[in-house]
C-alpha positions in Angstrom: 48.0 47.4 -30.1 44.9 46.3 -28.2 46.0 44.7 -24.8 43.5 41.8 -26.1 44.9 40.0 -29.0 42.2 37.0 -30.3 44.1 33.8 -29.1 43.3 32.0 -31.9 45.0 34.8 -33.9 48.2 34.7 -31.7 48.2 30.6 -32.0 47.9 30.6 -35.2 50.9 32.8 -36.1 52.8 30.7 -33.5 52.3 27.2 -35.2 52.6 29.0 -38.6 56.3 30.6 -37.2 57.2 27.0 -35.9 56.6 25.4 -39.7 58.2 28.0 -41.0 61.3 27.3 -39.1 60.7 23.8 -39.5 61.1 24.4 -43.1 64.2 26.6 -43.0 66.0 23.7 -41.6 64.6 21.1 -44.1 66.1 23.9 -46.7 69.4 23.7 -44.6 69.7 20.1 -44.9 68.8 19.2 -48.6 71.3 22.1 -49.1 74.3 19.6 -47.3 72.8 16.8 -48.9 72.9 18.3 -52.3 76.8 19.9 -51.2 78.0 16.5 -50.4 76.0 14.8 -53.5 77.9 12.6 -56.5 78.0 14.0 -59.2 75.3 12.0 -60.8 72.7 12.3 -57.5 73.5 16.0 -57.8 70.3 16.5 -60.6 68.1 14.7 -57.7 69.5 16.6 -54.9 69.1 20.1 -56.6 65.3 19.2 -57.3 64.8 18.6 -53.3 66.5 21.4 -52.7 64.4 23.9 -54.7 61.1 22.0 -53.2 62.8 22.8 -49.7 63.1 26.2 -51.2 59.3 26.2 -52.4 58.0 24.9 -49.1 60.1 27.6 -46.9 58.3 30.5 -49.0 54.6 28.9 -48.4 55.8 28.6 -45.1 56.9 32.2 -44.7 54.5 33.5 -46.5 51.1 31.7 -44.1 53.1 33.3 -41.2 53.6 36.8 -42.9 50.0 36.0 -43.7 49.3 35.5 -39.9 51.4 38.3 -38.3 49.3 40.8 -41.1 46.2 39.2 -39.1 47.6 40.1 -35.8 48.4 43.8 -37.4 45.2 44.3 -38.2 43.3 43.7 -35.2 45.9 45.7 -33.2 44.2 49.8 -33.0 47.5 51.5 -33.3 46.6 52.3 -36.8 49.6 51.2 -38.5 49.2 49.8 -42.4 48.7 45.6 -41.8 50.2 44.8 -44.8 53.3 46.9 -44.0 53.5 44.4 -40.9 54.9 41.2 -42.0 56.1 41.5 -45.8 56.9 37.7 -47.0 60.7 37.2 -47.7 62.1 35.5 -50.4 65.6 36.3 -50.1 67.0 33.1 -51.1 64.7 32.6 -53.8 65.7 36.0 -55.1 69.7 35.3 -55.0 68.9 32.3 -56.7 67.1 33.3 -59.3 70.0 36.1 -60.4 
């Protein structure tokens, strides 16, 4: 990697890591609410809890987007895109 890294590029991946875990814990916390939901908020509470879900994966995705950035400025020749891969692990076990 170059010993130089464009600091707008390394700021960027910083804020975009911070809303991403800003977003995992909005995820945790519409999950409790929708654990500890009545049974007739429960419809409500699932909904917030997939647009938690839905915001997470943007979220993870601009950062996978900004690490790929950093990858491909770095001269160590790896692939970028083989850098940061976006994961949607929940998504995934939900969707089963």
């Amino acid at each position: 990697m170059t010993e130089l890294i464009d600091n707008g590029l390394v700021g960027d991946a910083v804020d975009a890591y911070l809303d991403w875990r800003d977003e995992c814990d909005a995820v945790w916390e519409a999950s409790d609410r929708w654990a500890h939901a009545a049974a007739t908020d429960a419809p409500t509470a699932v909904s917030a809890y997939l647009a938690a879900l839905d915001r997470e994966e943007h979220a993870a995705n601009v950062y996978a987007g900004a690490i790929t950035r950093i990858a491909a400025a770095s001269d160590d020749g790896r692939d970028a895109a083989s850098a940061a891969q976006p994961v949607t692990f929940w998504r995934a076990r939900w969707e089963r």
